[in-house]
C-alpha positions as CSV (number, residue, x, y, z in Angstrom):
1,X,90.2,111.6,25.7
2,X,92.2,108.5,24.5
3,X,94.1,107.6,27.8
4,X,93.8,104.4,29.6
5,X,92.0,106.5,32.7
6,X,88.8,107.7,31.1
7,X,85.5,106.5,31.4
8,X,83.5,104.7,28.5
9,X,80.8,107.0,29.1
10,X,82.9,110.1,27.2
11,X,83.7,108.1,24.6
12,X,79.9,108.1,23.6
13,X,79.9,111.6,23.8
14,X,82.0,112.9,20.8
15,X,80.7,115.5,18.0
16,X,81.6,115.2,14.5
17,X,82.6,119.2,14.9
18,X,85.3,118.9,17.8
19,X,88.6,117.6,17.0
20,X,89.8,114.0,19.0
21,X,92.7,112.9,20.1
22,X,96.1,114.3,19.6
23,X,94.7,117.2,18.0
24,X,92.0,118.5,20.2
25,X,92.7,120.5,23.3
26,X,92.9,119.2,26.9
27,X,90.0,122.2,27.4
28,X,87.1,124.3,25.8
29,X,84.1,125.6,26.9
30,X,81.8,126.4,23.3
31,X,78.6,129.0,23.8
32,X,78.4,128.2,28.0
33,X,76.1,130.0,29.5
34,X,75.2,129.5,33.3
35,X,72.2,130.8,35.1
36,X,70.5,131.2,38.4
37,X,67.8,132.1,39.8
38,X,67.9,133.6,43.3
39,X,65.3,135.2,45.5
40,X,62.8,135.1,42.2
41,X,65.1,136.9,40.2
42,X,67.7,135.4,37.2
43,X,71.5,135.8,38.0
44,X,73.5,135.0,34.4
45,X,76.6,134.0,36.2
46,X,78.0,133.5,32.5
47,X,77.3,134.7,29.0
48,X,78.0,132.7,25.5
49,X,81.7,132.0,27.1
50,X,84.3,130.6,24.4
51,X,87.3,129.6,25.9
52,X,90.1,127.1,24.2
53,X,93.3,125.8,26.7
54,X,96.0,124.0,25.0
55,X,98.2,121.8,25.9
56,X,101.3,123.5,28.0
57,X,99.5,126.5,28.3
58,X,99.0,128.6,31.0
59,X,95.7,131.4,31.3
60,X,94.9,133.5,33.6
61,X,91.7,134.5,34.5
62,X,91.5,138.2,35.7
63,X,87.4,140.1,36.6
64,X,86.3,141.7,39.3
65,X,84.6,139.9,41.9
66,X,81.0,138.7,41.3
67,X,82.2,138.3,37.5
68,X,82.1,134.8,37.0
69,X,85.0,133.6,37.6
70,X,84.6,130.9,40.1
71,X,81.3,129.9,38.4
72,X,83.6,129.9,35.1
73,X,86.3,127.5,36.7
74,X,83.6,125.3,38.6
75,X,82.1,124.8,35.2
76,X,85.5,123.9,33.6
77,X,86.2,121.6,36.9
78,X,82.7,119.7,35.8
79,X,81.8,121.0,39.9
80,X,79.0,122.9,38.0
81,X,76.8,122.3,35.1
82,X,76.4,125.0,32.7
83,X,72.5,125.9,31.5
84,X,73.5,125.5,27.9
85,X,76.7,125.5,25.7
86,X,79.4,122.7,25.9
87,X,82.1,121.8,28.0
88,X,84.8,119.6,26.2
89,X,87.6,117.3,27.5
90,X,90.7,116.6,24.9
91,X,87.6,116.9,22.4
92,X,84.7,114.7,24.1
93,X,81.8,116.7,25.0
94,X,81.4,116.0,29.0
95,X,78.7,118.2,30.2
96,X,75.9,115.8,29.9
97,X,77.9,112.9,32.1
98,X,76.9,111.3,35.0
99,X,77.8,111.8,38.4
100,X,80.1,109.1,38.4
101,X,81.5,109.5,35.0
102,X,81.9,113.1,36.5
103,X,83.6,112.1,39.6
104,X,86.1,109.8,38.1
105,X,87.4,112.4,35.2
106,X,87.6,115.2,38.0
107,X,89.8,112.3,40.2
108,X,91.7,111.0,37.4
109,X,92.1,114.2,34.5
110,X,91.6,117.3,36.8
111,X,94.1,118.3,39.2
112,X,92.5,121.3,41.7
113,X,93.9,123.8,43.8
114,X,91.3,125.9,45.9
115,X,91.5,129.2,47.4
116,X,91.4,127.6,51.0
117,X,94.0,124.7,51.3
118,X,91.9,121.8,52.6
119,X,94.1,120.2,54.4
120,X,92.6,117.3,57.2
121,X,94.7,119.0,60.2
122,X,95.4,115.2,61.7
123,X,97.0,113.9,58.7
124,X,100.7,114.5,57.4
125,X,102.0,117.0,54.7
126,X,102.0,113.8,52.7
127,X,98.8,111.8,53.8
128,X,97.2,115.0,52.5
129,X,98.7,114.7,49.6
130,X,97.7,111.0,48.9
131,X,94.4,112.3,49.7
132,X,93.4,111.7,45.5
133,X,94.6,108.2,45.9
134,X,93.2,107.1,49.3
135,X,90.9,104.0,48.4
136,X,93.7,102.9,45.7
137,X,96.9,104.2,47.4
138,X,99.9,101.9,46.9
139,X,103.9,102.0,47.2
140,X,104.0,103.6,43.9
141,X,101.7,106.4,44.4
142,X,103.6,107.2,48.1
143,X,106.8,107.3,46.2
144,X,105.5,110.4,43.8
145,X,103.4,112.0,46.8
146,X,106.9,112.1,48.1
147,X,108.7,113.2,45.3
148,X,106.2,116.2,44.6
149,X,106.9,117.2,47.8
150,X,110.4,117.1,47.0
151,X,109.9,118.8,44.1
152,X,107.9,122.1,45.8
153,X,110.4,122.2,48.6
154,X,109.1,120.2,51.2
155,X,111.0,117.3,51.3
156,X,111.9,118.1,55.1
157,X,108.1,118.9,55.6
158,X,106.9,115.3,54.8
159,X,106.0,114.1,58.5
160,X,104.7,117.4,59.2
161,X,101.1,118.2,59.7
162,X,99.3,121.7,58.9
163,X,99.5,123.1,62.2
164,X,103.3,123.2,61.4
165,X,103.6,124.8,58.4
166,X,102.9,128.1,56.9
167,X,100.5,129.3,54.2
168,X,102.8,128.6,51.6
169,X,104.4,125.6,52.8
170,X,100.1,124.3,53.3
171,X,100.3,126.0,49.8
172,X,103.1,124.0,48.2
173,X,101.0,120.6,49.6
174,X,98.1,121.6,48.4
175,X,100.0,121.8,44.7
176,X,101.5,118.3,45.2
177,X,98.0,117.0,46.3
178,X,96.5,118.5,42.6
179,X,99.1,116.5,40.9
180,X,99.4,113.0,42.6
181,X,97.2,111.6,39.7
182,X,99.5,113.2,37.0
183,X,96.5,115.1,35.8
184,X,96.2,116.7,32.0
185,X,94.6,119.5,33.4
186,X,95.0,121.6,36.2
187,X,92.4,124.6,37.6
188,X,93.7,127.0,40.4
189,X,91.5,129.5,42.5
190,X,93.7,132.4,43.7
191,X,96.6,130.0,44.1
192,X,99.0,133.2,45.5
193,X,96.2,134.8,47.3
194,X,97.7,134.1,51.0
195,X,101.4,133.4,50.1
196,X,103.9,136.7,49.8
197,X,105.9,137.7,46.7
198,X,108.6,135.4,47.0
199,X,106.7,132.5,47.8
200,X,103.8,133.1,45.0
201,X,106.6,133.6,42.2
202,X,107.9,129.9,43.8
203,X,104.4,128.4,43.0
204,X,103.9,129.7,39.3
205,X,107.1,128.5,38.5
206,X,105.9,125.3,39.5
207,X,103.0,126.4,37.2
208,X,105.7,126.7,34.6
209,X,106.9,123.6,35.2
210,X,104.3,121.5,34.8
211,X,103.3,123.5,31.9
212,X,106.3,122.1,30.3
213,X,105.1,118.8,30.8
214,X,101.8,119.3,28.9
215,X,99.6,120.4,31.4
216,X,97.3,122.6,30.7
217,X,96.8,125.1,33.5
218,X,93.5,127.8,34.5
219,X,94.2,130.0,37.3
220,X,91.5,133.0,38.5
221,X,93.2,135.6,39.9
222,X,93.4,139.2,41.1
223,X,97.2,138.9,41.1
224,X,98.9,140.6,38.8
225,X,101.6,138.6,39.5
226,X,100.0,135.7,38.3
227,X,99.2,137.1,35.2
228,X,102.8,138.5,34.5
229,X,103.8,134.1,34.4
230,X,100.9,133.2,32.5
231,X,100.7,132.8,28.5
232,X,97.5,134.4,27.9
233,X,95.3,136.4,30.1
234,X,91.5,136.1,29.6
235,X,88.8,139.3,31.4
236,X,85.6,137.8,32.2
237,X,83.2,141.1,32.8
238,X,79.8,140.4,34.2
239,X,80.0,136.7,32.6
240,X,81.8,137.4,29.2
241,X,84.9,137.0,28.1
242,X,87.4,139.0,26.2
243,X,90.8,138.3,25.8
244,X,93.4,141.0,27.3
245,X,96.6,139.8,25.6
C-alpha cells in the first residue's frame, strides 16, 4: 500500500513475487489455509484458497453454510489469522502484522458490513456512523457521515436512532458507517439477508457505486440476488474455492 494511511510496519513486509503499488490488487489471499482444532479433533475451515480482488470489482461469495465462508472473509478482514498461506494488501504481505498494525489497516483500509447491524441503540443514525472516527472525529468527518447518509437515503434519518428505523434503513447506516474512512476495500456478511427485494437491490447498487470509485468489494451470500450485481462469483465448498462464472 502506498497511501498516506498505512502503517510502516507493511512496508517491511513486501515479497519480490507480488506486484506493488498501482499495479497490485487491493486483495489476495495466496495458498491460505486455516485450521482448528475442536473437541480433539482438526476442523480445516479452508483449503489452499487463491483468491485475487481488483480494484472496482465486485465478488460474491456463494457455499453452503459451514463452508468457510465467514472464516474466508474474517481472514481477508485481518479478524482471523490463517495457519499458512498469505494474505496481501495492494501487494504487502499483512498476515504476519501486529495487533496494532492490524487494527489500524482494518480502521483505515477496510470498510465492514456485518450480518447483524451493530448499531449502539443510544446514539444517532449518524453518531453510529462516526463510530470509525470516534477518538479523531472532526467537522470534516461529520460533514461525509452526513453526506453518506444522504447518499443511501437517509438524509431525513440523521437524528434518528435504531429504535426508529427499519432493517434496511439500520441497513443503509450500517453501509455509511463501512465507508466513513473512504476505505479501498470493503467486505460484507449477508449484506441483504434481513432487507426485502426492493430494498437489497437499493444496497448493491450502492455496491455498484462504490465499485465505480475503486473499491474493491467481498460479499458472502446465499442471495442470489446478490450474486446477479456482482462481477464474478466465487463457490467455496468445504474450504475450497472454485470459481462459478
Amino acid at each position: 500500500m502506498t497511501g498516506p494511511n498505512v502503517p510502516e510496519a507493511v512496508a517491511e513486509s513486501q515479497t519480490a513475487e507480488t506486484k506493488t503499488g498501482a499495479d497490485a490488487p487491493p486483495l489476495q489471499l495466496r495458498g491460505v489455509d486455516r485450521i482448528y482444532e475442536r473437541g480433539g479433533e482438526t476442523v480445516r475451515a479452508l483449503q489452499d484458497v487463491d483468491l485475487t480482488v481488483r480494484a472496482g470489482e465486485f465478488v460474491a461469495v456463494v457455499g453452503p453454510s459451514g463452508s468457510g465462508k465467514s472464516t474466508m472473509l474474517n481472514t481477508l478482514g485481518l479478524l482471523d489469522t490463517p495457519t499458512s498461506g498469505d494474505v496481501f494488501l495492494d501487494g504487502d504481505e499483512v498476515s504476519d502484522l501486529d495487533d496494532e498494525a492490524r487494527t489500524r489497516l482494518r480502521k483505515e483500509y477496510i470498510g465492514f458490513i456485518f450480518q447483524d447491524f451493530y448499531l449502539l441503540p443510544t446514539l444517532t443514525a449518524l453518531e453510529n456512523v462516526l463510530l470509525p472516527t470516534v477518538y479523531d472525529a472532526d467537522r470534516e468527518a461529520t460533514d461525509r457521515g452526513r453526506g453518506l447518509l444522504q447518499r443511501v437515503g437517509l438524509g431525513d434519518r440523521i437524528t434518528h436512532r435504531p429504535t426508529e428505523l427499519s432493517g434496511g434503513q439500520k441497513q443503509r447506516v450500517a453501509i455509511a458507517r463501512s465507508l466513513i474512512n473512504s476505505p479501498e476495500v470493503l467486505l460484507a456478511d449477508e449484506p441483504t439477508g434481513n432487507l426485502d427485494t426492493d430494498t437489497g437491490r437499493q444496497v448493491l447498487g450502492e455496491f455498484e457505486r462504490v465499485c465505480e470509485e475503486g473499491v474493491a468489494v467481498v460479499a458472502v451470500t446465499h442471495d442470489e440476488l446478490v450474486t446477479e450485481y456482482a462481477d464474478r462469483t466465487v463457490e467455496l465448498v468445504d474450504g475450497r474455492l472454485e470459481d462459478r462464472r
